[in-house]
N, CA, C and O atoms as a Tripos MOL2 file, in Angstrom:
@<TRIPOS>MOLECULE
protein
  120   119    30     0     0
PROTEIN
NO_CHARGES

@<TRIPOS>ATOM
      1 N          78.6670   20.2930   17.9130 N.3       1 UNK1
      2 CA         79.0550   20.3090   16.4940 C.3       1 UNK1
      3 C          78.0000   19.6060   15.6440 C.2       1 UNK1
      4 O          77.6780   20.0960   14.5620 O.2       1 UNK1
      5 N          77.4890   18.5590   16.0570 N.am      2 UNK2
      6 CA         76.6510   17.9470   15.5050 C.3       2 UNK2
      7 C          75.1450   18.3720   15.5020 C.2       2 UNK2
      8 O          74.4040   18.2340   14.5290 O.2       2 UNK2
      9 N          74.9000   18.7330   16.3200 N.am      3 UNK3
     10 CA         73.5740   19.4960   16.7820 C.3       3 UNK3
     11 C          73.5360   21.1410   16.0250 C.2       3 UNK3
     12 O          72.5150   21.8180   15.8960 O.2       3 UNK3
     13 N          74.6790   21.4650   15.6690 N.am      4 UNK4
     14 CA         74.8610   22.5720   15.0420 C.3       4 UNK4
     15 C          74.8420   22.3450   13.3830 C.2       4 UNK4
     16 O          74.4960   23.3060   12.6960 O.2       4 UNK4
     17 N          75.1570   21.2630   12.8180 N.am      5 UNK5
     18 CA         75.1390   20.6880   11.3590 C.3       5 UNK5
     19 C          73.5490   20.4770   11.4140 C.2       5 UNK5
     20 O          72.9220   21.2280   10.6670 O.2       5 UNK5
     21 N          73.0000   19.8150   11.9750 N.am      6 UNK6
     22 CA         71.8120   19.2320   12.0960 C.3       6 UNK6
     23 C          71.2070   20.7400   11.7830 C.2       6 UNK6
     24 O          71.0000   21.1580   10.6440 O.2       6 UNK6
     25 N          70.9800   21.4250   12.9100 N.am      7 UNK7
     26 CA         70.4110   23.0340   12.6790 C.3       7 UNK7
     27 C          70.4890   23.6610   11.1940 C.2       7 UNK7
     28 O          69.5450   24.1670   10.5880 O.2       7 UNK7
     29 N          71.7240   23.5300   10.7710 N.am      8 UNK8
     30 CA         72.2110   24.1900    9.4850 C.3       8 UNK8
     31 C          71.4680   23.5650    8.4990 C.2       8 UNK8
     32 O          70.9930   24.3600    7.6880 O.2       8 UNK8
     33 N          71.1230   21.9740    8.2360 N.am      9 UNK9
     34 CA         70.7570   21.3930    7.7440 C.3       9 UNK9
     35 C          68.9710   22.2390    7.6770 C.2       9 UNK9
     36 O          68.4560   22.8190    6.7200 O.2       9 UNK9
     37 N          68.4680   22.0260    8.9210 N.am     10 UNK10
     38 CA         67.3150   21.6500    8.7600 C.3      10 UNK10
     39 C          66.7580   23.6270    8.3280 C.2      10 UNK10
     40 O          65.7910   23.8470    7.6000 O.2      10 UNK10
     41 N          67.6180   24.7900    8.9660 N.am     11 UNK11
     42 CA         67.3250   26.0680    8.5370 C.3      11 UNK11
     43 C          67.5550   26.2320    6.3890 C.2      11 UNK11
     44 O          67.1610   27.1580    5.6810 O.2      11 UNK11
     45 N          67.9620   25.5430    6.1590 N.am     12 UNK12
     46 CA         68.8630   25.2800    4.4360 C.3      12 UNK12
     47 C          67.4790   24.6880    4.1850 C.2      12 UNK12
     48 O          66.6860   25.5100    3.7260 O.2      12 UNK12
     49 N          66.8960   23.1940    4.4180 N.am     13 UNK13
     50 CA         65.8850   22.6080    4.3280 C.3      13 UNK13
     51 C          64.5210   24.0040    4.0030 C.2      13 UNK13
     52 O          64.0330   24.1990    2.8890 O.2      13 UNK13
     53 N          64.1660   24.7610    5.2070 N.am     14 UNK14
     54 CA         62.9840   25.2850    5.1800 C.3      14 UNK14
     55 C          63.4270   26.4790    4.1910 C.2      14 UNK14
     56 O          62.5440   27.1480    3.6530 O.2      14 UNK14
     57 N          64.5270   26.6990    3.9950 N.am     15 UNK15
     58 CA         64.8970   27.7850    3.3130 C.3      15 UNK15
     59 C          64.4810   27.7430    1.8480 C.2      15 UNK15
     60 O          63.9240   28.5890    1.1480 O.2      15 UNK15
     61 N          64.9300   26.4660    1.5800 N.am     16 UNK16
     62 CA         64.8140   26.2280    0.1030 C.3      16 UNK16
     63 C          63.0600   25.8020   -0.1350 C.2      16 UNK16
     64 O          62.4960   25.8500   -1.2280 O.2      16 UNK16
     65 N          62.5520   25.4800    0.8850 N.am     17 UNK17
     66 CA         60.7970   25.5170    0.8270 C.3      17 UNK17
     67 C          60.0530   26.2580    0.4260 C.2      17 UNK17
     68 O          59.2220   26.1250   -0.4730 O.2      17 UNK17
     69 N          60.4000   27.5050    1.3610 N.am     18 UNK18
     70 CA         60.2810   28.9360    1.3030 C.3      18 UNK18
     71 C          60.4760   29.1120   -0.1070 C.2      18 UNK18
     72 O          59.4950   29.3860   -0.7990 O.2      18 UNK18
     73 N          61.9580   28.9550   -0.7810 N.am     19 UNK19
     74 CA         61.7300   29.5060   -1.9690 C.3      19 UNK19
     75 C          60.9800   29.1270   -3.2460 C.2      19 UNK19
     76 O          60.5740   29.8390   -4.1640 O.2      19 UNK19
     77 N          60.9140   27.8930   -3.0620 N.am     20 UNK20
     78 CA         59.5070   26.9210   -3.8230 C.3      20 UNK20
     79 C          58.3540   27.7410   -3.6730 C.2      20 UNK20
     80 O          57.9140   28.1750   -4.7380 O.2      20 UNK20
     81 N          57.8490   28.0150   -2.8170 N.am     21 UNK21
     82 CA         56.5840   28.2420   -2.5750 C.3      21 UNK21
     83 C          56.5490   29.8710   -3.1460 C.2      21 UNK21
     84 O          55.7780   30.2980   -4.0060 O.2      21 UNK21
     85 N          57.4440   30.5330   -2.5290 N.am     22 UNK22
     86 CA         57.3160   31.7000   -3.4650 C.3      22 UNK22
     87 C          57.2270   31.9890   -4.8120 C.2      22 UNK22
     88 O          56.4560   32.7410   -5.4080 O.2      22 UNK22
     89 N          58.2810   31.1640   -5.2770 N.am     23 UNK23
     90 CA         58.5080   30.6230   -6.9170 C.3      23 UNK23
     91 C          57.0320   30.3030   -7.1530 C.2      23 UNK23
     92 O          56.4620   31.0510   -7.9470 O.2      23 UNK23
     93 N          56.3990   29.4360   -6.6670 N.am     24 UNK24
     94 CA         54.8760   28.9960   -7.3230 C.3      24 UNK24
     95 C          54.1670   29.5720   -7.1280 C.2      24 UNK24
     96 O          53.0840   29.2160   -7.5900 O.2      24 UNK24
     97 N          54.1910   30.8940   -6.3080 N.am     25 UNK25
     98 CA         53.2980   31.6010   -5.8210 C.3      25 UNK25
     99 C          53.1180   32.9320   -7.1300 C.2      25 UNK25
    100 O          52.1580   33.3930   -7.7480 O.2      25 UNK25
    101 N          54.6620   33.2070   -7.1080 N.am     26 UNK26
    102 CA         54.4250   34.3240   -8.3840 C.3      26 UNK26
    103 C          54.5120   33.8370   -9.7810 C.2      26 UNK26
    104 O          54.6300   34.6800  -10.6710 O.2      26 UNK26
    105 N          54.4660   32.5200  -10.0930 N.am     27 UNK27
    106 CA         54.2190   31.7800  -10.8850 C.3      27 UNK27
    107 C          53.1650   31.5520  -11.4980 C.2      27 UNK27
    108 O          52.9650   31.2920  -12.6840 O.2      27 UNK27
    109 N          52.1730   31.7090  -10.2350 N.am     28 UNK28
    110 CA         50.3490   31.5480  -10.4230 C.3      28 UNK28
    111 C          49.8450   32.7940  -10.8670 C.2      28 UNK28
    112 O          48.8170   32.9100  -11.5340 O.2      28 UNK28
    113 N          50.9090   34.1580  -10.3220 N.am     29 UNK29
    114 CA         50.0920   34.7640  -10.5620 C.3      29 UNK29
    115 C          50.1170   35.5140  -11.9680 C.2      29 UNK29
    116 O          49.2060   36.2640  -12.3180 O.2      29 UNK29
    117 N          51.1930   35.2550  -12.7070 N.am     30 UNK30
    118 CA         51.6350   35.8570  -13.7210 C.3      30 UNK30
    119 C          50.6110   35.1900  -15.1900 C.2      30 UNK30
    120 O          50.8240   35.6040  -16.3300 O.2      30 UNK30
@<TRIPOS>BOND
     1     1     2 1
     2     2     3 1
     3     3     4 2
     4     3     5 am
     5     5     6 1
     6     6     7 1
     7     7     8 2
     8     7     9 am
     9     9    10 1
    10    10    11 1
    11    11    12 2
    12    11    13 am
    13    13    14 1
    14    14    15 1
    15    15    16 2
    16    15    17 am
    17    17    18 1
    18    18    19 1
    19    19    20 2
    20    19    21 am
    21    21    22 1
    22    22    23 1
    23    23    24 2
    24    23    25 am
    25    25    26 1
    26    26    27 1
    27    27    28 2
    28    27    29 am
    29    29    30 1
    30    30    31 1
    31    31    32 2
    32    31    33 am
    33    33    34 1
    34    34    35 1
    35    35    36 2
    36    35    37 am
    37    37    38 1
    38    38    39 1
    39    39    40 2
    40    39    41 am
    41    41    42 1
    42    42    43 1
    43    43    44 2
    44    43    45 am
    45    45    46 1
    46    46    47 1
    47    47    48 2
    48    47    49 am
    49    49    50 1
    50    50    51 1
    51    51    52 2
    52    51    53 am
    53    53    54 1
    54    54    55 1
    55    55    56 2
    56    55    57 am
    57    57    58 1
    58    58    59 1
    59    59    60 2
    60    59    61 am
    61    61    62 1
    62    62    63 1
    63    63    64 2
    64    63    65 am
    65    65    66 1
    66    66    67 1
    67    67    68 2
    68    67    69 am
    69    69    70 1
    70    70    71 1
    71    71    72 2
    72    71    73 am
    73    73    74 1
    74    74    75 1
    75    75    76 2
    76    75    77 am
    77    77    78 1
    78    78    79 1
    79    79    80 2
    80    79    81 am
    81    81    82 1
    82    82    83 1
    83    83    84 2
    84    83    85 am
    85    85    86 1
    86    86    87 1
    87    87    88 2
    88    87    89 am
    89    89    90 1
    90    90    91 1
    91    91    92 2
    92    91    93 am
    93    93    94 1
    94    94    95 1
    95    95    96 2
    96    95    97 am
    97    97    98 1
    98    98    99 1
    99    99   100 2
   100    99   101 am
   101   101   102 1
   102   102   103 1
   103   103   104 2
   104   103   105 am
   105   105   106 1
   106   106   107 1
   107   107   108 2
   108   107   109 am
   109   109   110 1
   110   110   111 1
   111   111   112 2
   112   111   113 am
   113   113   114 1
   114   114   115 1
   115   115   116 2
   116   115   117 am
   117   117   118 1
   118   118   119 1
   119   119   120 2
@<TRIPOS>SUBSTRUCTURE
     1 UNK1         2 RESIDUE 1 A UNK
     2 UNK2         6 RESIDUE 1 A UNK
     3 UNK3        10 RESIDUE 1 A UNK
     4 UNK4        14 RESIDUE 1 A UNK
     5 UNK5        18 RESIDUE 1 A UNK
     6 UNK6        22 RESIDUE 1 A UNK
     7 UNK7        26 RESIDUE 1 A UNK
     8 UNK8        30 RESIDUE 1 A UNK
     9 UNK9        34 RESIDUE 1 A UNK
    10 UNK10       38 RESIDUE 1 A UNK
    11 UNK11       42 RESIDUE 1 A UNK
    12 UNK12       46 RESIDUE 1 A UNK
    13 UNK13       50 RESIDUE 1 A UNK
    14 UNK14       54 RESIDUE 1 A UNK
    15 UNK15       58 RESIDUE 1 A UNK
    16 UNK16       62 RESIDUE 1 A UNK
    17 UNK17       66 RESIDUE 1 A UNK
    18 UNK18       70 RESIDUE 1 A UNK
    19 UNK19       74 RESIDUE 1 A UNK
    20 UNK20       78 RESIDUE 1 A UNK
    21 UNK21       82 RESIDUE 1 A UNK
    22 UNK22       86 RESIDUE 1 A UNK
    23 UNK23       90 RESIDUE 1 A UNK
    24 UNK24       94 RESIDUE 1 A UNK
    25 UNK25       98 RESIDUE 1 A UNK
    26 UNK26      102 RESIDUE 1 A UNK
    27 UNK27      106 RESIDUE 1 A UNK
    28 UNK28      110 RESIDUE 1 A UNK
    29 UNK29      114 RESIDUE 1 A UNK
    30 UNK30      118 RESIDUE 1 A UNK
């Protein structure tokens, strides 16, 4: 259970990275 929150956590984490980086990516290019 805990090892499974942790997971959820850390896939949410790179997720929302991901969308940063895209965001600044078509950000630059506009």
């Amino acid at each position: 259970e805990k090892d499974f929150q942790q997971f959820g956590k850390d896939v949410c984490s790179r997720v929302v990275t991901l969308e940063d980086s895209r965001k600044a990516l078509v950000g630059s290019l506009k």
